[in-house]
N, C-alpha and C positions, 0 to 999 in steps of 0.2 A: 643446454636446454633451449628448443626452441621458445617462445611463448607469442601466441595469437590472442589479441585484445577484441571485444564483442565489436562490430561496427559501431552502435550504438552505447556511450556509458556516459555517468555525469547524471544533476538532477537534472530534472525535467521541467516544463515550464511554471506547473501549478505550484514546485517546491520551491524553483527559484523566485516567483514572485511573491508567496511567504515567505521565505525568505529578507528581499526586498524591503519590504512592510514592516517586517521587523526588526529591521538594521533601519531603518527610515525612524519608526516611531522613537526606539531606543535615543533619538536626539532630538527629541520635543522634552520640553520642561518635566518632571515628575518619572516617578519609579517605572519598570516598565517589565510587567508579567506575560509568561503564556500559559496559557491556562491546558496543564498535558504536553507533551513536548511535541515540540510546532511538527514536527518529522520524527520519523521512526530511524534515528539514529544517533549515537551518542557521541561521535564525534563533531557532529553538527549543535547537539543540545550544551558540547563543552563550550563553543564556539563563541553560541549564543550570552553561555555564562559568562564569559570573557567580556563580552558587550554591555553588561550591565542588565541583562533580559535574561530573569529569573524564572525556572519552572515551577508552576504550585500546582497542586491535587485539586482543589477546590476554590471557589469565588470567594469562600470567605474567610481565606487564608489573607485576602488582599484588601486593607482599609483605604487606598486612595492608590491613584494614577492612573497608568494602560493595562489595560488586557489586550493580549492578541490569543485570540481564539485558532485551533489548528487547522490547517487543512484539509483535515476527515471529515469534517463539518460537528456544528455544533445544534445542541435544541435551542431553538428560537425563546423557548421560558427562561435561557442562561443568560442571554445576551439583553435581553429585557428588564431581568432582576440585577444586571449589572448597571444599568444605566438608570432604573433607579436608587439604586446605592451611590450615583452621581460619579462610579468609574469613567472610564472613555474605553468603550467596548468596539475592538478591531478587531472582522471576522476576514477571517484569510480562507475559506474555503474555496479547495480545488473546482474550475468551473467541471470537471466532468462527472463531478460530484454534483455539486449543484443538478445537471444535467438529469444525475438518475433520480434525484430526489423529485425531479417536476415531472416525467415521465411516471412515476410513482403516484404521485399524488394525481393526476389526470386519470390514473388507470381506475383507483377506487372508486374517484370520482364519474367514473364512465360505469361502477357497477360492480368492477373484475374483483376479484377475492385476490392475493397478493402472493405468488413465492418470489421470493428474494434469496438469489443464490450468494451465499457467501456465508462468513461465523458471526456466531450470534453477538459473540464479546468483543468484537473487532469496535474501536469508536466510528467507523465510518458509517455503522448498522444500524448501533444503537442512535447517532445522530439522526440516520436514515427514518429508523421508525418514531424518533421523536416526532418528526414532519408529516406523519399520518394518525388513521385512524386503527387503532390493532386491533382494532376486528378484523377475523378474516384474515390476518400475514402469517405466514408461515416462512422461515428461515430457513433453506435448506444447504447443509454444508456437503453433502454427498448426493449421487444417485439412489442411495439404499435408505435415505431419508422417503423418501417419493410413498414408499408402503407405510409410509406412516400419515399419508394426507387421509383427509377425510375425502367421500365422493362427491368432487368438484364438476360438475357441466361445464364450467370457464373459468378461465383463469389467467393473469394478467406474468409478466414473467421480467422481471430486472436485474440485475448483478451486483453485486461490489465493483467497483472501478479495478482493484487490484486482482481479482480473481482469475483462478487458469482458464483460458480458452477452451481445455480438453475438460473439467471438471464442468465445465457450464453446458457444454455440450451435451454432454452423457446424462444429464439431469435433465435437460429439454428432452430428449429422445423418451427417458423414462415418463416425463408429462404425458408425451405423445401419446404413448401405449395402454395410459392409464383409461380402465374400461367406461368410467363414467365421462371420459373429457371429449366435449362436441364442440368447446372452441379455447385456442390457445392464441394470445396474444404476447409472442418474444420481443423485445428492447436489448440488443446486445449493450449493455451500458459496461462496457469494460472500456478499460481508458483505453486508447489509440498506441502510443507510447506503452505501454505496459505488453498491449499485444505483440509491440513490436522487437521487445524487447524477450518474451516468450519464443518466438518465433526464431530471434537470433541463434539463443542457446541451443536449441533444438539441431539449427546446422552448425553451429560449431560444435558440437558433443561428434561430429560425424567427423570431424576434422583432429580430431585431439585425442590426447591418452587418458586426460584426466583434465577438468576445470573445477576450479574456483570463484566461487558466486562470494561477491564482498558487502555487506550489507549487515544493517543494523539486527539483533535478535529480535527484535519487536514485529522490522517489517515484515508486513502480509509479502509483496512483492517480490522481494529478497530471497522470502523462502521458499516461494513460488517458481521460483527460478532453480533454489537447487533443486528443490523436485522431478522439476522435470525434467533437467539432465539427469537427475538418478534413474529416472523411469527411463531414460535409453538404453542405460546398464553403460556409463558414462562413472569409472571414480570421481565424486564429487568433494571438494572441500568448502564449508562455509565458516567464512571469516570475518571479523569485524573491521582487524585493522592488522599491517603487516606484523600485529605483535604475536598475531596468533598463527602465523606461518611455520610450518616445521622443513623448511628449506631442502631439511638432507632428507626426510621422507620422500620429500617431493622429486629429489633430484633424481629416482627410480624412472622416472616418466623421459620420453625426449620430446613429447610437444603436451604443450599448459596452455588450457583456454582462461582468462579472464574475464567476469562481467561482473556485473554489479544493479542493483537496486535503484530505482526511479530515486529514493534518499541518499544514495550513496557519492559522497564528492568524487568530482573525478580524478582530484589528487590523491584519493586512495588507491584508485585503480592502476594508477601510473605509477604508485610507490611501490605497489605488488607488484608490477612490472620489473621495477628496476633491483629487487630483493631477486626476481626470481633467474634473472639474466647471471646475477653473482653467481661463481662458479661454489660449489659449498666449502671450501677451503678460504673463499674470499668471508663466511656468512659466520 
C-alpha cells in the first residue's frame, strides 16, 4: 500500500500554546483543572490527565487551585465568578478566536444585526455569543437556514474559526440573494490553518483511493475535513486512534491519504502511517 501523508498535520499554534499553559501551570503549587477539555481530543485530554490537569463540567466542581479555561473561548461571567471564588483563572483562548469575537462585537456595535456561521452548541459559539448582545444574532449552520431569517436591510456576517470554507460560502451567496438585504458586511473569520488544511484534503482525495481523517469525535475540524473528502466521492475513514484502524479493509485500496485535525498529535498520524505500511499478514 502506498500511503501519502497531508503536507500539513500536527496541532496548530493556538492548541500547542494551550497546551503549553497547561503543562506550564500544572507545576505551580495547588491542583490544576480545565474547565471542558482544553482540545477536542481524547488522546490529548488522557495526556493532560497523566499530568495531574483534571477535566471538570463545571466551576463549582473546583474548591481551590487553577483553572485553564479552553481554547474555544469562554464567557467572560466564568472567568470573573472564578476569581472571586479566589481560583487562578487561566484563559487559553485561540487568538483567532479572540479575532471573531472583536470583529463581532464592533459589527453590533456599528448597528449590523449578526449571522454567525457555524453550530449553535459548538463551545466556541456559545462563548462567541456570551461576548455580545443576542439581540438580533442569528446562528446559521446551513444555507437552508437563510429562509428562516427575518427581512434584514443589513447585516453584519462572521464564522466559527473551524468552519468549511464551501458551507460559509454558500451561506453568503444565500445573504446576497436575500430580497430585503441592501448592505452586507462579510468577516471571513475562519482560522488560516483550518483553511489550509480543508484545502489540502480536497487535492489529496484527487491523488488517492481512499483517506483517513484522524481526529477527535468532538472536533468541529476533524469532521470537517471528512466531509469534505466525502463530498468528492473520496472513501473516507474517520478515526481516533490507530485502534480503530481495520488494516485488512483497508488493504483493498493501493494508495491511503492521511490527515488529521488542527487537535490531532502528530504522533497519531505518523502511527497511522506506520500500521498502514504493515503488510496485513504483519497486522
Amino acid at each position: 500500500m502506498k500511503v501519502i501523508l497531508a503536507p500539513r498535520f500536527g496541532f496548530c499554534a493556538g492548541v500547542q500554546n494551550a497546551l503549553q499553559i497547561a503543562e506550564s501551570a500544572a507545576q505551580r503549587k495547588g491542583a490544576t483543572f480545565t474547565l471542558g477539555e482544553l482540545v477536542h481530543n481524547p488522546q490529548v485530554t488522557d495526556g493532560l490527565v497523566q499530568r495531574g490537569i483534571l477535566p471538570v463540567d463545571r466551576l463549582d466542581e473546583v474548591k481551590a487551585g487553577i483553572v485553564i479555561t479552553r481554547s474555544h473561548g469562554i464567557d467572560p461571567a466564568v472567568i470573573a465568578q472564578g476569581r472571586r471564588r479566589g481560583l487562578t483563572m487561566i484563559d487559553t483562548t485561540c487568538p483567532y478566536v479572540r479575532r471573531a469575537q472583536r470583529i463581532a462585537r464592533q459589527l453590533q456595535e456599528e448597528g449590523y444585526p449578526l449571522v454567525i456561521v457555524g453550530r449553535a452548541d459548538h463551545p466556541e459559539i456559545q462563548a462567541l455569543l456570551a461576548h455580545l448582545n443576542q439581540h438580533q444574532v442569528h446562528v446559521a449552520a446551513t444555507a437552508e437556514f437563510c429562509a428562516q431569517l427575518p427581512p434584514l436591510t443589513r447585516m453584519g456576517v462572521v464564522a466559527q474559526t473551524t468552519e468549511s470554507l464551501d458551507n460559509f460560502s454558500a451561506i453568503v451567496q444565500n445573504l446576497i440573494r436575500a430580497p430585503s438585504c441592501q448592505e452586507l458586511r462579510v468577516f471571513d473569520t475562519i482560522c488560516k490553518v483550518v483553511r489550509q488544511r480543508q484545502q489540502d484534503v480536497k487535492e489529496l482525495a484527487h491523488r488517492v483511493d481512499a483517506i483517513i481523517v484522524a481526529g477527535g469525535r468532538h472536533s468541529s475540524n476533524s469532521r470537517k475535513l471528512a466531509s469534505l473528502s466525502r463530498s468528492v466521492g473520496v472513501p473516507t475513514y474517520f478515526v481516533e486512534s490507530t485502534a480503530d484502524l481495520d488494516v485488512r479493509r483497508l488493504s483493498r485500496y493501493r494508495t491511503v491519504g492521511v490527515t488529521g485535525g488542527t487537535s490531532t498529535p502528530g504522533s497519531t498520524i505518523l502511527a497511522i502511517e506506520r500500521m498502514l505500511r504493515s503488510s496485513p499478514a504483519d497486522v
